[in-house]
C-alpha positions as CSV (number, residue, x, y, z in Angstrom):
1,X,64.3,-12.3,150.1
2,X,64.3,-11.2,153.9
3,X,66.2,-7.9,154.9
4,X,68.0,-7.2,157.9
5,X,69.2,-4.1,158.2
6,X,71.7,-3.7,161.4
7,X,71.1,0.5,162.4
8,X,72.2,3.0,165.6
9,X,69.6,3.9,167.9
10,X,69.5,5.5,170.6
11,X,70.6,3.0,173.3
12,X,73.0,0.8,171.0
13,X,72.7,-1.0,167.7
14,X,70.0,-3.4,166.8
15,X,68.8,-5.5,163.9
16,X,65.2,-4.3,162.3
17,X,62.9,-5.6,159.6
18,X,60.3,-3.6,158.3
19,X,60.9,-1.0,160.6
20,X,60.5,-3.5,163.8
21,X,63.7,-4.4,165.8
22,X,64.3,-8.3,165.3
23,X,63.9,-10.3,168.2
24,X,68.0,-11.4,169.8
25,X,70.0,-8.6,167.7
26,X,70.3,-5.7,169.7
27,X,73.3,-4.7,171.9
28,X,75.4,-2.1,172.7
29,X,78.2,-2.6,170.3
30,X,77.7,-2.6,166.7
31,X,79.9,-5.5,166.4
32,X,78.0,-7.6,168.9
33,X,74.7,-6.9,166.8
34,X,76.1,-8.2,163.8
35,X,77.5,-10.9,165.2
36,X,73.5,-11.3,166.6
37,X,71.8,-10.4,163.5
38,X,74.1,-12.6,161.6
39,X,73.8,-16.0,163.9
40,X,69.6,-15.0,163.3
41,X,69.8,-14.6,159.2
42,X,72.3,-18.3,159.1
43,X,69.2,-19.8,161.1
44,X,66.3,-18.5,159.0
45,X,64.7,-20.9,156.1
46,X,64.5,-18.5,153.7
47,X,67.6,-16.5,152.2
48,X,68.4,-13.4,154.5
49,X,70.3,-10.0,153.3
50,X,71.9,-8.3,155.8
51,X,73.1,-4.5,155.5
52,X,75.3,-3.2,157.6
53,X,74.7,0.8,158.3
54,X,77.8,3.0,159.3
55,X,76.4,5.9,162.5
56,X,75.1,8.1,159.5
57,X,72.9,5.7,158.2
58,X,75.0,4.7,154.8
59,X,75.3,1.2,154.4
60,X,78.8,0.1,155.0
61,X,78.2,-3.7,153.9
62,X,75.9,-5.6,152.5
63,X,75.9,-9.5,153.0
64,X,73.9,-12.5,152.3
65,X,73.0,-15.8,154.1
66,X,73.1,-18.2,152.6
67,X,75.7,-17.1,150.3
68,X,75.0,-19.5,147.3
69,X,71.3,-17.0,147.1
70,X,73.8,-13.9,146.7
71,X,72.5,-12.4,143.5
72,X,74.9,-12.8,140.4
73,X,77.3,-9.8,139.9
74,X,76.3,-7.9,136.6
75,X,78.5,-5.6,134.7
76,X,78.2,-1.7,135.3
């Protein structure tokens, strides 16, 4: 499965994969580049997870596109 993971940089927020910013997902507001990043992962073939990073660097959210290849919950 593909990972998106939407991070602060210097000049704003931007989507990156692999350690590459992800063409069409940066902006200046972290709410615009998920919007982005989210509009990219619904339009990719293959499933997508996207994690959403609070300023710090923890990740805040994690969500997946399409949802039906969100992996089963497990106990513990």
């Amino acid at each position: 499965m593909k990972r998106i993971d939407v991070v602060k940089k210097k000049d704003g927020w931007a989507g990156t994969s692999g350690g590459k910013t992800v063409r069409g997902t940066k902006a200046t507001t972290k709410a615009e580049t998920v919007k982005k990043t989210t509009a990219v992962a619904k339009k990719d073939r293959e499933p997508v997870s996207v994690r959403i990073h609070k300023e710090n660097g923890q990740i805040q959210e994690e969500r997946t596109y399409p949802s039906s290849a969100d992996p089963r919950s497990s106990k513990g």
